[in-house]
Structure formats: C-alpha cells, structure tokens
C-alpha positions in Angstrom: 62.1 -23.4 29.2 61.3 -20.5 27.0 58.3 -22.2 25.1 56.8 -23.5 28.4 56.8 -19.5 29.5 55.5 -18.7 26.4 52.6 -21.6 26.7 51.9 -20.6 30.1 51.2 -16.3 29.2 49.5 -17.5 26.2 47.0 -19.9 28.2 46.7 -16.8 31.0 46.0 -14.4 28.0 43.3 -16.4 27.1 42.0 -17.2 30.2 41.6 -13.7 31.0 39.7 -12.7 27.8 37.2 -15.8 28.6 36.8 -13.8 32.2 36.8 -10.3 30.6 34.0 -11.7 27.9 31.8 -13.3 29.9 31.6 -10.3 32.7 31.0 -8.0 29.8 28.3 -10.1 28.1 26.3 -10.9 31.7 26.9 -6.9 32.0 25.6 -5.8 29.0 23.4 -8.7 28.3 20.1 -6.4 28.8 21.2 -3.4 26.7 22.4 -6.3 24.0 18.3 -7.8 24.1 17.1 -4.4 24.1 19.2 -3.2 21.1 17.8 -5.8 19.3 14.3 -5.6 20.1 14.7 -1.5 18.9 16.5 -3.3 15.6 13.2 -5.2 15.1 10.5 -3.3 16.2 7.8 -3.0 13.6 7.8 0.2 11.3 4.1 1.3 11.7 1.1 0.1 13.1 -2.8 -0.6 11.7 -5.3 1.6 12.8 -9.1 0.8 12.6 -12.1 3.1 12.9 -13.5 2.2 16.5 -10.4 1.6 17.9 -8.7 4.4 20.0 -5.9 4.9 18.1 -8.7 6.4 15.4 -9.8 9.0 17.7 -9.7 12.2 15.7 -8.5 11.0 12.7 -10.7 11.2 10.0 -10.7 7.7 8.1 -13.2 8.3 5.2 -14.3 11.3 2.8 -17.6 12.9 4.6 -19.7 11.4 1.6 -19.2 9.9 -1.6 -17.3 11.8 -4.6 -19.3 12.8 -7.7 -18.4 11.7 -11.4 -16.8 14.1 -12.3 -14.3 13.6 -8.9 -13.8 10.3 -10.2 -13.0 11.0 -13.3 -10.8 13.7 -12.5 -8.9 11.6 -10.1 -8.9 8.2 -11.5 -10.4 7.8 -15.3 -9.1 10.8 -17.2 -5.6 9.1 -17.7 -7.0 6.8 -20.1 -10.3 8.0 -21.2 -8.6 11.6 -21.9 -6.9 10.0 -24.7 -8.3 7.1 -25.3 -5.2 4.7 -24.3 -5.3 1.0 -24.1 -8.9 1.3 -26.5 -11.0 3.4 -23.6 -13.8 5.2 -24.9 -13.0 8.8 -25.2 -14.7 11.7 -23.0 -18.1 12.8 -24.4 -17.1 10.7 -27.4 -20.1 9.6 -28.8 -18.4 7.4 -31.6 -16.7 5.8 -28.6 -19.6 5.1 -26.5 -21.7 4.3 -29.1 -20.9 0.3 -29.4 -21.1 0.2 -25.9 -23.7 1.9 -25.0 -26.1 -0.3 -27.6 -25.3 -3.4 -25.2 -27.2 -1.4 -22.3 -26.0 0.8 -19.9 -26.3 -2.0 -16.9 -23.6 -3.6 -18.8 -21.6 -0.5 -19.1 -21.5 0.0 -15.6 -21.0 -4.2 -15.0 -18.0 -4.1 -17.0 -16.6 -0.9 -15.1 -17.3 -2.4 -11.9 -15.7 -5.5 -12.6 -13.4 -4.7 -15.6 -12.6 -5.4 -19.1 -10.1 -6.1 -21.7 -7.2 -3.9 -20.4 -9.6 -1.9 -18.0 -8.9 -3.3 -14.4 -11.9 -3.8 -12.1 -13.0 0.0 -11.3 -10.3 1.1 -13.3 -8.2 0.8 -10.1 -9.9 2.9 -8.0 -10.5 0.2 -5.5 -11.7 3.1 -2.7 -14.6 4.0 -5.2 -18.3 2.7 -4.7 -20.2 0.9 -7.1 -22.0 3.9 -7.1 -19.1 6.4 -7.6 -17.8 4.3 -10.9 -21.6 4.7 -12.4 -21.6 8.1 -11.0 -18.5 9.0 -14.0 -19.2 6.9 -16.2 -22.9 9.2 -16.3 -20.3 12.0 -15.7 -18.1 11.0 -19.0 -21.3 10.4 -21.1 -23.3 13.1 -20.4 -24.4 14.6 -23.0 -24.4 12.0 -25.6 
C-alpha cells in the first residue's frame, strides 16, 4: 500500500512540474525570443558615404597626403633602417641600383610590391599617387 502512495505523489509531482513548465514557458516565451535576439544582435554596423547614416561623418582626408605624410606614417619603419633590404632614406647607395632600372619601375614595384615589400608597403588607403609622392619624398635629393 505504501509504494502505491508513494507512485501516486511521485506521478502528481511530476504532473505538476509539466503544468508549472509549460505555463512558465507560454509566459515567458516572448522575453525568452527576445533575450536571444539581444544575445545575437550584430556588434556594429557598415556605413557608406551617401547613405544617411554618413551624414556628418567625415569618411575621407580633405585631399591626398604628401610624401613626406606617407613616409612618416607608413614607410619609415623599414626604410629608416633599412629592414627586410629597403633602400635607406636619402640613401643614394641604396637607391642607386634601383633607380638605374627607371623610376616608372621604382614606382611599379612600390605600387604593386616586391621581394618582402607588400603592395604599397601596406598602406592600402594610399593612392597610386601618394606612394610615388614618398618615394619622390625619400629620394629627394639624390
């Protein structure tokens, strides 16, 4: 007799979670979908010039940077020093070899890069014109 009460309070006990679960979860079902979609939601968001989010924002230098910008910001690293093989600054032993093939190939192999100089040195937000601007900026002089 005692196992059949037993039986009987442990089916009611779990009949009355099962109740107790499912009015919570159709109760809290929307804040449960919303927590989620806040869990999710992207990070950040892409903003192009024209659209309205770039209203006021300034997306781009007012003109292009000179060589010596350039340089200062992305070549003197290596051709300070003269790391991985770069021609030195104002070096005219450096440039020398280089500048015999013709400046047009200078700036082609710049643009474009060579042996462990990336394309542009890795100053992919400079112009064509802003890398021949420093390398004219680095050999001046010479």
């Amino acid at each position: 007799m005692k196992l059949v009460q037993v039986v009987i309070q442990y089916k009611l006990a779990i009949v009355s979670l099962v109740i107790a679960f499912s009015l919570f979860g159709n109760a809290n079902a929307g804040s449960v979908e919303d927590a989620i979609a806040e869990r999710i939601k992207p990070v950040g968001s892409v903003c192009v010039a024209g659209d309205d989010c770039a209203k006021g924002l300034l997306l781009a230098a007012a003109g292009p940077k000179s060589g010596e910008e350039v340089y200062n910001s992305s070549c003197l690293a290596c051709h300070s020093s003269g790391a991985a093989g770069a021609p030195k600054f104002r070096n005219a032993g450096d440039w020398a070899g280089r500048l015999a093939a013709g400046l047009d190939t200078v700036y082609a192999n710049a643009i474009a890069g060579i042996g462990a100089m990336p394309a542009k040195g890795l100053c992919m937000s400079c112009s064509d014109d802003e890398i021949k601007a420093s390398i004219d900026y680095m050999i001046e002089g010479l």
